[in-house]
N, C-alpha and C positions, 0 to 999 in steps of 0.2 A: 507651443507648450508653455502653460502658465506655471511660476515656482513661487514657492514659498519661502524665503528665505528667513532663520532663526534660529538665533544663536548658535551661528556653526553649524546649523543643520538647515538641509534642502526639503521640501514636499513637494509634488506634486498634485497641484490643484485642478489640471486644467490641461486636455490635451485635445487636439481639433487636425485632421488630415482629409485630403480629399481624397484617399487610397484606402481610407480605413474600409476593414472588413464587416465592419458594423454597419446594420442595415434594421431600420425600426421595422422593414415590412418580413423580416424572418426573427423576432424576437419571441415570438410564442409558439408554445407547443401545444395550439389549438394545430386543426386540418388545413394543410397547407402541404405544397408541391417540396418544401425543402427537408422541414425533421420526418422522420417516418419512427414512431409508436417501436418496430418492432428490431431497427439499429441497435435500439439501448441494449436489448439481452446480450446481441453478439459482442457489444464493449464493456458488459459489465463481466464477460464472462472471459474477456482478452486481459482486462484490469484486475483483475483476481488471479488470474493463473502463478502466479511467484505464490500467493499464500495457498490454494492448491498444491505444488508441489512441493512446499516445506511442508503442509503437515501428513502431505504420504511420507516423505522420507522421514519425521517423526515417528509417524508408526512404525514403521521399519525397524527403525532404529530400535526402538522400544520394546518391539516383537523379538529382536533380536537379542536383547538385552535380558525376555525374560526365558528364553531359551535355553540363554548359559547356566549351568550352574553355580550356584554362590559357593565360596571356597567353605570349608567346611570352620565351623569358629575354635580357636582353641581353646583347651579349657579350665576352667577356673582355679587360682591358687598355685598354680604351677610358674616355675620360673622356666620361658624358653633359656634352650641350651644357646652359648654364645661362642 
């Protein structure tokens, strides 16, 4: 690992292992045995599910909200009794 060192503070310039998982000949998602085209929908569709379920329980929420009745307003000029 290459660093940088300045003013108190570290970078990283420069890192090299013979274990890394990086591999020039799987870098494109041209046709090849490793990415497959149709993975993506099932992880864009696993990666979304939290915001999927906050905005069902939004509507929910909201459906429910408009459900209730609103209290009724009091009315004007009047002093409530205390």
């Amino acid at each position: 690992m290459t660093l940088r060192l300045y003013k108190g503070g570290v970078q990283v310039v420069g890192r090299q292992s013979a274990n890394a998982l990086y591999d020039e000949r799987f870098v494109t998602f041209g046709e090849d045995d490793v990415y497959q085209q149709s993975d993506a929908a099932g992880f864009i569709r696993l990666f979304a599910l939290p915001a999927r379920v906050r905005a069902i329980k939004d509507q929910e929420l909201a459906a429910a909200k408009a459900a209730t009745p609103a209290p009724a307003p009091e009315p004007a000029g009047e002093l409530a009794a205390v």
